[in-house]
FIROZA-243661 format. One record per residue (C-alpha): x, y, z. Coordinates in steps of 0.25 Angstrom, whole numbers, padded with zeros to 4 digits, always signed. Example, Ala and Ser with C-alpha at 12.3 -4.5 7.8 and 13.67 -1.06 7.14 Angstrom:
<nodes>
+-------+-------+-------+
!     x !     y !     z !
+-------+-------+-------+
! +0049 ! -0018 ! +0031 !
! +0055 ! -0004 ! +0029 !
+-------+-------+-------+
</nodes>
This chain:
<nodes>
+-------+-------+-------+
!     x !     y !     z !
+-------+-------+-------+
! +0334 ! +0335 ! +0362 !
! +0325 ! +0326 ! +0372 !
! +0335 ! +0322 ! +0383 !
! +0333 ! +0314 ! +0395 !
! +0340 ! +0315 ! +0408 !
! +0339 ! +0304 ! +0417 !
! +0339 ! +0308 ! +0434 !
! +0334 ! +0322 ! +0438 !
! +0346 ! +0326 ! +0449 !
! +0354 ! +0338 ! +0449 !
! +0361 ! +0333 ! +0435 !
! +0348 ! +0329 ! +0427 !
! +0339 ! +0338 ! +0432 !
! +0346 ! +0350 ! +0427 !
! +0353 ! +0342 ! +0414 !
! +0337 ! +0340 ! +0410 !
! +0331 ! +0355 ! +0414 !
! +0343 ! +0360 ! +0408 !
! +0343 ! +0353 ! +0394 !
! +0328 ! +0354 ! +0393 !
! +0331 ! +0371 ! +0397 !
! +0340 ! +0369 ! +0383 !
! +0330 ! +0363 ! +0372 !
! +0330 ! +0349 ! +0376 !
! +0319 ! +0340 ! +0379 !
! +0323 ! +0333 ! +0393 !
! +0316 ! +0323 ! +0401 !
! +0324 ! +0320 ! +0414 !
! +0321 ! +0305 ! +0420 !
! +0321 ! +0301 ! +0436 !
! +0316 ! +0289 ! +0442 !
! +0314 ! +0297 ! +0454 !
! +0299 ! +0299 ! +0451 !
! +0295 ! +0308 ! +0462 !
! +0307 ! +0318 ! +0457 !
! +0301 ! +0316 ! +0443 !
! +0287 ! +0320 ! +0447 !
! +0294 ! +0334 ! +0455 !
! +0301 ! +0337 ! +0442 !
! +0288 ! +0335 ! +0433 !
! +0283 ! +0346 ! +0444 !
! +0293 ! +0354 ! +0439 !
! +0302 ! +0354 ! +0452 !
! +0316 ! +0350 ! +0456 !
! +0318 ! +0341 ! +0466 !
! +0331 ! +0347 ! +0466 !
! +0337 ! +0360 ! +0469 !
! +0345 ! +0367 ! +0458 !
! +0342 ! +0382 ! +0455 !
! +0333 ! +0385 ! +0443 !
! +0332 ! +0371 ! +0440 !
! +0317 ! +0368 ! +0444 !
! +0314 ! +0382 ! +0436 !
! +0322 ! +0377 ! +0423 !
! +0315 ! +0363 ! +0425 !
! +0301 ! +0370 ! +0424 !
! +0304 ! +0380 ! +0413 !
! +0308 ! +0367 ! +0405 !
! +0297 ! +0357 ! +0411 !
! +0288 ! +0368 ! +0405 !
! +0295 ! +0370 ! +0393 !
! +0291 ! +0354 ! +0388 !
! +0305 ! +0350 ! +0387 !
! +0309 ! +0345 ! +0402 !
! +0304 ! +0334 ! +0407 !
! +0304 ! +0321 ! +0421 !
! +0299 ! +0309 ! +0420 !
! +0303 ! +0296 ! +0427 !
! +0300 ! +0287 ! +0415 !
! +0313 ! +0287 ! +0407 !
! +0310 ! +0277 ! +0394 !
! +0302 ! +0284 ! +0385 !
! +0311 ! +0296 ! +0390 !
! +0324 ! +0288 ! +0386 !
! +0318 ! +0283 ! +0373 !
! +0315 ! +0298 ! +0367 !
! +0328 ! +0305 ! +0371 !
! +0340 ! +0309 ! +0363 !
! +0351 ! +0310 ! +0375 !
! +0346 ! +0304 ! +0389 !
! +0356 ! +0311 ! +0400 !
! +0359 ! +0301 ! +0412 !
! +0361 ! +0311 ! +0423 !
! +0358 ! +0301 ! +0436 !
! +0365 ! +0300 ! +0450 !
! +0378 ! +0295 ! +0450 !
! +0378 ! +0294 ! +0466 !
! +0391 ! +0290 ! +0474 !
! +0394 ! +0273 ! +0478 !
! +0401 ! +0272 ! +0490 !
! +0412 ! +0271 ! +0486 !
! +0412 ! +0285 ! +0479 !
! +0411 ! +0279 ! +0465 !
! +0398 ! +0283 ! +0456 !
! +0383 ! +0275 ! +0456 !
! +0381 ! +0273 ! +0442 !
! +0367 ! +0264 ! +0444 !
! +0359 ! +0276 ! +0441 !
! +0365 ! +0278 ! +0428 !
! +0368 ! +0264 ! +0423 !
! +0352 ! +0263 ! +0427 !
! +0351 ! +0275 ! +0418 !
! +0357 ! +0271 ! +0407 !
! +0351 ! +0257 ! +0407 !
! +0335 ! +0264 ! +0407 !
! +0340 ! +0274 ! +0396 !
! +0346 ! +0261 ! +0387 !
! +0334 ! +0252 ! +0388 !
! +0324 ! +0265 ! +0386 !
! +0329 ! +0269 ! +0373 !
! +0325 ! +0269 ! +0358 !
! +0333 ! +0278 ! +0351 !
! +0348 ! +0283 ! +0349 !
! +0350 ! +0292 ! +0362 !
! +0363 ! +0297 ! +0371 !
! +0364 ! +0295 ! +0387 !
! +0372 ! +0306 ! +0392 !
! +0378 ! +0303 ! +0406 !
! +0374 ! +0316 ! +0414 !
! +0379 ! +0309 ! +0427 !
! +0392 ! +0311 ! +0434 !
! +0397 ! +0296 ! +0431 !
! +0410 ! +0289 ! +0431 !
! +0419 ! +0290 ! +0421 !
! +0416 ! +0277 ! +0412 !
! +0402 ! +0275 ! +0414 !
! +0395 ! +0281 ! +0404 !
! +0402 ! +0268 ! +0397 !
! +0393 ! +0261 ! +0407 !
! +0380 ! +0268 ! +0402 !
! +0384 ! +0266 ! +0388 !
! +0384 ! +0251 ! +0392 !
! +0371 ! +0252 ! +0398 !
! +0364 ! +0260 ! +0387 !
! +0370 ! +0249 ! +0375 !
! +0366 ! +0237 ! +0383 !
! +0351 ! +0241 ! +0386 !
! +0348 ! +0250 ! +0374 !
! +0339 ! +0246 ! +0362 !
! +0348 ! +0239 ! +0351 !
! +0344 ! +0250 ! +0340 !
! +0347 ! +0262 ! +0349 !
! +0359 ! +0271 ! +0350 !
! +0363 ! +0276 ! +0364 !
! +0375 ! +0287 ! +0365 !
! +0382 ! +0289 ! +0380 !
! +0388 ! +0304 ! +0382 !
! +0393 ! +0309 ! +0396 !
! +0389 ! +0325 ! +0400 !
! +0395 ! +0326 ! +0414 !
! +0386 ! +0338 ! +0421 !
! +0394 ! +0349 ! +0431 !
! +0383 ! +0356 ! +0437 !
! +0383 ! +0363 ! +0450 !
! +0373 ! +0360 ! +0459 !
! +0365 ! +0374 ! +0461 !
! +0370 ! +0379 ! +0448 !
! +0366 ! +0367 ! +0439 !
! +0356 ! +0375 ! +0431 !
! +0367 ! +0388 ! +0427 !
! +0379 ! +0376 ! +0425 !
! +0371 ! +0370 ! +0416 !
! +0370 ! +0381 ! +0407 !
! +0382 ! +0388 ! +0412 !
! +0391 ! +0378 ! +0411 !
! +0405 ! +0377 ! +0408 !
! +0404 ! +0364 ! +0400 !
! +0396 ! +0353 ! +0395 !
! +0403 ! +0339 ! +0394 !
! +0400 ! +0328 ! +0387 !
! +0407 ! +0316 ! +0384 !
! +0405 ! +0306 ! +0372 !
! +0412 ! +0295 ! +0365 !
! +0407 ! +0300 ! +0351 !
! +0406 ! +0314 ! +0347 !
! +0390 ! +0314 ! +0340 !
! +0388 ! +0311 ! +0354 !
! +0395 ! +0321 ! +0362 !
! +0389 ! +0331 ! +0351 !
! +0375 ! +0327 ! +0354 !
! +0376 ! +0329 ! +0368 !
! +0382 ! +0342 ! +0365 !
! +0372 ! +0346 ! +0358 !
! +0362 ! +0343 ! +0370 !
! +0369 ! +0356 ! +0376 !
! +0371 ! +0365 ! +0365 !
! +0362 ! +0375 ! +0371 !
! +0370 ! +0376 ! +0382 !
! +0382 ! +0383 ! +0375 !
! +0393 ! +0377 ! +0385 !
! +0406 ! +0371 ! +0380 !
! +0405 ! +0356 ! +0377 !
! +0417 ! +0347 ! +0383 !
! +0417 ! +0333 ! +0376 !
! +0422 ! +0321 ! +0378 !
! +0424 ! +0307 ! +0379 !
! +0413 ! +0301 ! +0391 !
! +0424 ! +0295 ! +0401 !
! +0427 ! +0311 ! +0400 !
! +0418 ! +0318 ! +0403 !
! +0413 ! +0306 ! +0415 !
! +0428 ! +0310 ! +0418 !
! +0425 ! +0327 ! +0415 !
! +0413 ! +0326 ! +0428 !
! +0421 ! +0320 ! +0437 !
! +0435 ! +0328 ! +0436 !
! +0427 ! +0340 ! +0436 !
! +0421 ! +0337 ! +0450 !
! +0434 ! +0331 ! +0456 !
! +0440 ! +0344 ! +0451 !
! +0431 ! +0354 ! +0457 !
! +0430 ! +0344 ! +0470 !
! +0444 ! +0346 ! +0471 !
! +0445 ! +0361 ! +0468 !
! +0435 ! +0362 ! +0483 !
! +0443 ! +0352 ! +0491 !
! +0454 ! +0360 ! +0487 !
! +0452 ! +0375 ! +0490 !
! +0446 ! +0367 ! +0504 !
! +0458 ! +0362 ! +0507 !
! +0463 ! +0375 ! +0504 !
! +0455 ! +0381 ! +0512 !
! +0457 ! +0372 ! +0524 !
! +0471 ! +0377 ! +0522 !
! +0468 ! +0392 ! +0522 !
! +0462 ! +0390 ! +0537 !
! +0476 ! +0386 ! +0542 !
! +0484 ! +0395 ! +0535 !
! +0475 ! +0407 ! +0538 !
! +0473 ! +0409 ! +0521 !
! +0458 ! +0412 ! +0517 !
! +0453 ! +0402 ! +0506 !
! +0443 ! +0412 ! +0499 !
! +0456 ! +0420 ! +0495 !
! +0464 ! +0409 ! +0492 !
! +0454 ! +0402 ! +0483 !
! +0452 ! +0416 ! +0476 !
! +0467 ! +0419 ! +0474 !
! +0467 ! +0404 ! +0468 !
! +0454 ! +0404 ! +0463 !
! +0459 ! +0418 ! +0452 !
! +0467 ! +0408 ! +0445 !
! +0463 ! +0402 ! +0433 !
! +0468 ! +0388 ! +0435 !
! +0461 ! +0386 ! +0447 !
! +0447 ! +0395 ! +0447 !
! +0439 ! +0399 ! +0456 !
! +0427 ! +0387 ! +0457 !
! +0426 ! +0380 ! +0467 !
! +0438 ! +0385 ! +0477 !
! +0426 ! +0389 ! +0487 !
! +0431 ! +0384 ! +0501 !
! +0421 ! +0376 ! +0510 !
! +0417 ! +0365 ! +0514 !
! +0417 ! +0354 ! +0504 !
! +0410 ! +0350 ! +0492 !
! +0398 ! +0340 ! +0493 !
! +0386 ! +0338 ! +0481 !
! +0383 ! +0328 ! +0473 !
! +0395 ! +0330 ! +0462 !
! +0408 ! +0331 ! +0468 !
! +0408 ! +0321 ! +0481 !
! +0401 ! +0310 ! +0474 !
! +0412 ! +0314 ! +0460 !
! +0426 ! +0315 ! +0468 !
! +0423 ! +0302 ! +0474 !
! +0418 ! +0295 ! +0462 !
! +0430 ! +0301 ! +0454 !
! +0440 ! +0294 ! +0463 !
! +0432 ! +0280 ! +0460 !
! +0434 ! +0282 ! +0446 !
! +0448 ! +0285 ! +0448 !
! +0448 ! +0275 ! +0458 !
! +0442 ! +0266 ! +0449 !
! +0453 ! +0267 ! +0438 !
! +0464 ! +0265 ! +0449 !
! +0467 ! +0279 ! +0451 !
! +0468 ! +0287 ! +0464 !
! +0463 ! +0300 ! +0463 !
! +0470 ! +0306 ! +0476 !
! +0466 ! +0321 ! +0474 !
! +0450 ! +0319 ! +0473 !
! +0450 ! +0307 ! +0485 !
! +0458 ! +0320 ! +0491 !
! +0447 ! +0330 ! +0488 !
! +0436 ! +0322 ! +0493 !
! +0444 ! +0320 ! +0506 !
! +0447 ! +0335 ! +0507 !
! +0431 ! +0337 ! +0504 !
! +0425 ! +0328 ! +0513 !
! +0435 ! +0334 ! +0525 !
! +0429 ! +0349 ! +0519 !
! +0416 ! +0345 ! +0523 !
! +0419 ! +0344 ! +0536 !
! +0426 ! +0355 ! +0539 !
! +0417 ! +0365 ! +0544 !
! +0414 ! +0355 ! +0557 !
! +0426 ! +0354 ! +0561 !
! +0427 ! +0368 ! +0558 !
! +0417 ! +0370 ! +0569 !
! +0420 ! +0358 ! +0579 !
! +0433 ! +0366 ! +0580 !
! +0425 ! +0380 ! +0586 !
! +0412 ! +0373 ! +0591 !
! +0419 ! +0361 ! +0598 !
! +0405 ! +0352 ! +0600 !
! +0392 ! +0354 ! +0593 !
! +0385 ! +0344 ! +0602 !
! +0371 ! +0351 ! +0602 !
! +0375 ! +0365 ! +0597 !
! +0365 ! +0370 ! +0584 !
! +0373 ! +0370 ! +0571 !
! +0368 ! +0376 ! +0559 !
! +0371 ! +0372 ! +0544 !
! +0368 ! +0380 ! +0534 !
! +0368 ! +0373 ! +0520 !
! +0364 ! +0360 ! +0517 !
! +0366 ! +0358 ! +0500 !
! +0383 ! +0355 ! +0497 !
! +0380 ! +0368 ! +0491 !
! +0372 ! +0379 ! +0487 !
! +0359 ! +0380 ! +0477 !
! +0356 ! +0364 ! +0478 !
! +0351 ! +0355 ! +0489 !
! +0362 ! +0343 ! +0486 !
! +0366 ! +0340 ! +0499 !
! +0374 ! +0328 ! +0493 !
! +0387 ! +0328 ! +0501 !
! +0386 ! +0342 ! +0507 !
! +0395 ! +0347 ! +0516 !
! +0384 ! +0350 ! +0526 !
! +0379 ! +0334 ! +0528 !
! +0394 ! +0332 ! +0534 !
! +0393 ! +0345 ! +0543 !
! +0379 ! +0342 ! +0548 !
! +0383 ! +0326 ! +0551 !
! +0397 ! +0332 ! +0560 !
! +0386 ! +0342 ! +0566 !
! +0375 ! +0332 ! +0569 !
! +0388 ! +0322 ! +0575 !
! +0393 ! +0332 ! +0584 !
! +0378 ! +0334 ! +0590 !
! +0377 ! +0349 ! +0585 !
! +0362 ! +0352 ! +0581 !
! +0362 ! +0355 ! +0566 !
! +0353 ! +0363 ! +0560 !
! +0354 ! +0363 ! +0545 !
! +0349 ! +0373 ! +0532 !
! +0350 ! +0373 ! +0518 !
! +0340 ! +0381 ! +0510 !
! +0338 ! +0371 ! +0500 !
! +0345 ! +0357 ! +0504 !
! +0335 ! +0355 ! +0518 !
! +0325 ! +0344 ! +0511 !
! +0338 ! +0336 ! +0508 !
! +0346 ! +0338 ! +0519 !
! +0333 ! +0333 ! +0528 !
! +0334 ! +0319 ! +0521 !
! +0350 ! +0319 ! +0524 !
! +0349 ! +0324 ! +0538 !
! +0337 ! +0321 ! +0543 !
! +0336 ! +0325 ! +0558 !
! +0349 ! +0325 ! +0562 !
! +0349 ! +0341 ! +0560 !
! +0338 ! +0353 ! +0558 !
! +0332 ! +0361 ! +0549 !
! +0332 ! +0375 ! +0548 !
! +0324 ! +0383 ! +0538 !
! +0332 ! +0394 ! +0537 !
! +0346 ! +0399 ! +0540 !
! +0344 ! +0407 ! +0551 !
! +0335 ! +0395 ! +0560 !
! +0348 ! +0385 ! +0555 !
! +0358 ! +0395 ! +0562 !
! +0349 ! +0401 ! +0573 !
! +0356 ! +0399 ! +0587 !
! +0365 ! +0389 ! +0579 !
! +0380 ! +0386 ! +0586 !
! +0388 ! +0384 ! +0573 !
! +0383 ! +0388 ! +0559 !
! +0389 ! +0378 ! +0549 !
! +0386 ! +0386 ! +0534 !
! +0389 ! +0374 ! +0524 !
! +0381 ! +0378 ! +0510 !
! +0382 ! +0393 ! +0505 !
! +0369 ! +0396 ! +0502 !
! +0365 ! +0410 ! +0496 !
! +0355 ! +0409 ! +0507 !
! +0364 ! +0407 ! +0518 !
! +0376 ! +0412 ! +0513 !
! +0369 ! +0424 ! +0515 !
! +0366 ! +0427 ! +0529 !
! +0375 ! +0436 ! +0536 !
! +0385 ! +0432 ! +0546 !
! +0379 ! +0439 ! +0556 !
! +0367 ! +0434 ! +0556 !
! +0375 ! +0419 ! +0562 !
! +0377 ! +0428 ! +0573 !
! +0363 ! +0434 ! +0575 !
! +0357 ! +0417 ! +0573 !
! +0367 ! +0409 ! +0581 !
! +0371 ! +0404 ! +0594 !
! +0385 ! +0405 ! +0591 !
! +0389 ! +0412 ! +0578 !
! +0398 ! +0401 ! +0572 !
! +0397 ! +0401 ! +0555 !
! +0407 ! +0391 ! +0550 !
! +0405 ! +0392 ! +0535 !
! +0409 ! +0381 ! +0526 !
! +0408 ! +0390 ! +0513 !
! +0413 ! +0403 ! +0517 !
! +0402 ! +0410 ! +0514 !
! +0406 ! +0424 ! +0522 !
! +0419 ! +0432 ! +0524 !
! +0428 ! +0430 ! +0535 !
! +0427 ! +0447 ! +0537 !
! +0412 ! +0445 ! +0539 !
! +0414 ! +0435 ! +0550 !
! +0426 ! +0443 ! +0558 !
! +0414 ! +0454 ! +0557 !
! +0404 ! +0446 ! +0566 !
! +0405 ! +0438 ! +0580 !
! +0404 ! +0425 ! +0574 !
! +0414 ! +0411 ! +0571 !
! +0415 ! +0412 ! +0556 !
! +0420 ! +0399 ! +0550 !
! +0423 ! +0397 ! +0534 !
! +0432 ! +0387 ! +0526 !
! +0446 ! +0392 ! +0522 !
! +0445 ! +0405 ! +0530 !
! +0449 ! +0411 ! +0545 !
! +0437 ! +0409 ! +0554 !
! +0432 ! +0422 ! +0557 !
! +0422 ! +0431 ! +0568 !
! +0423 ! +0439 ! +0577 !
! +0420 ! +0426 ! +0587 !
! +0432 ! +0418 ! +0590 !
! +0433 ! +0405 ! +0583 !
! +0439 ! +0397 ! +0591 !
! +0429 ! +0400 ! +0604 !
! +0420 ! +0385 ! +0604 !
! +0405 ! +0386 ! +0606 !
+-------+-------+-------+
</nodes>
């Protein structure tokens, strides 16, 4: 089948190398010309494991390819996938002009009967809009069909979820056209949930708010477990072993952050908001998340007293681990508390740097390695659990800094490995532990 995908972010760019990887013919379509001519040169401007290997194999293969000119691409394909940035309005609901623009482009380019599948996350009801769009610009003799496929990748793990997936949606308002689109991911072999559109738009956004919910949640818990003298670990496993609840996503830390589920809580309560409806429990988890994030500086203000020119180290840039999104990453709102308290903030991520240099600019330094970030440092923060710095043993924080203070926002060591060693050992959900006293300030 020859496919196009319009935008080559995290969501097209994998939804193209992956369904070329399965027998189709994809093109993927940017107006971004300078990314277009890196991924003719068979390289990724972003980072996902295995992608930029899959995208050559298929590049090479003849049946994956980029281009910037969209009308000749439009006109030959059997299903164009809309997979563009949905980015958030001020007022927390979606930016559709990327996809209305889109749609329009794809109506007045084609010339024969085609189905636009809506691959970006988009409020419920506007793939209404975009069948609007297609009918008023289309040619009068051609056929356009609009289906919904919601995506649930994980960044870092896009290229396995796709093919290990627990589901494909799709959603349709006639059943040939669900069983086409169907048919696009036969090869995959997951179950197929279909629905009506509003659905499955509705499906993308639930499943977010859910799993958002899910880590504000066992945070909370975990704030709890502080005062109470419970540990979180064992409480999210005794609670984890039961099969209502499961075991995903009941990690205690700092907060979530990415490009899916701050921007998709608060775009869900404008729809809710939109049809009149206050959705009390999400506008809850956002608060809940936002407070998470900053909990590791007061964490710190509360042992350190001032930071006014004391080096602090961050380790982990990325909202998590195996990508360099740093789009609402808990470390941003650690490093601008920092940077306002007057510490000297150095900063390292093994993948995220080049991006974090745009954001930050000067307002902090570079290191090129763990060991240079944490050297003679006052407070350590540890913020994204990199193999590579999840890694290093404890007592090499003792052997590198000033004053051996770890205060780790994903609980990345045991509380028995800490009491071991002459340091302040600070996690989330849990006792503080060392050998140091906790209370004693810098």
């Amino acid at each position: 089948m020859k496919i196009a995908v319009k935008g080559t972010g995290y969501v097209g760019l994998v939804t193209g190398v992956c369904l070329a990887d399965i027998g189709h013919h994809v093109t993927c379509i940017d107006i971004d010309e300078s990314k277009i001519e890196l991924l003719q040169l068979g390289q990724s401007p972003i980072y996902e494991p295995g992608l930029e290997e899959l995208m050559k194999k298929n590049m090479e293969a003849g049946c994956l390819s980029f281009t910037a000119n969209y009308q000749d691409v439009y006109a030959s394909a059997d299903v164009i996938f809309i997979a563009v940035g949905t980015p958030e309005r001020e007022d927390g609901s979606a930016n559709l002009t990327y996809v209305e623009q889109a749609a329009q482009d794809i109506a007045t380019s084609l010339q024969h009967d085609t189905i636009v599948v809506t691959k970006s996350t988009v409020p419920v009801g506007t793939n209404d809009r975009v069948r609007a769009i297609l009918h008023e610009y289309k040619p009068a003799n051609v056929k356009v069909e609009v289906a919904s496929n919601p995506e649930f990748l994980r960044e870092g793990s896009a290229i396995y979820d796709t093919f290990h997936g627990d589901r494909i949606v799709i959603g349709a308002d006639t059943p040939h056209v669900a069983d086409q689109v169907a048919s696009i991911f036969e090869p995959l072999g997951l179950p197929i949930v279909k629905s009506d559109i509003r659905s499955a738009e509705m499906i993308k956004y639930a499943a977010n708010a859910f799993l958002a919910t899910k880590i504000s949640f066992i945070n909370e818990i975990a704030n709890i477990c502080e005062k109470v003298g419970a540990n979180i670990e064992d409480v999210a496993n005794g609670i984890g072993q039961d099969s209502r609840i499961g075991n995903q996503f009941l990690r205690a830390g700092i907060g979530y952050g990415g490009s899916c589920f701050p921007k998709d809580t608060k775009a869900l309560v404008q729809i809710a908001g939109n049809v009149q409806h206050k959705f009390e429990l999400l506008e809850s988890v956002i608060r809940v998340n936002n407070a998470q994030q900053a909990l590791l500086f007061k964490k710190a203000v509360e042992i350190v007293g001032s930071f006014e020119g004391k080096k602090v180290a961050v380790l982990g840039l990325a909202f998590k681990p195996n990508t360099d999104d740093i789009r609402e990453a808990a470390s941003f709102v650690l490093i601008g508390k920092l940077v306002d308290a007057g510490a000297h903030v150095v900063v390292y991520d093994p993948i995220a740097m080049e991006k974090a240099r745009v954001v930050l600019g000067s307002r902090v330094s570079y290191a090129g390695d763990v060991e240079s970030c944490v050297r003679e440092a006052e407070a350590t923060f540890l913020v994204t659990e990199w193999d590579e710095i999840r890694s290093i043993p404890l007592s090499w924080y003792i052997d590198w800094m000033n004053t051996p203070l770890l205060l780790d926002g994903r609980n990345c060591y045991t509380l028995e490995d800490a009491d071991a060693l002459p340091i302040q050992y600070v996690s989330i959900g849990r006792r503080q532990a060392g050998s140091l006293l906790v209370d004693n300030k810098i």
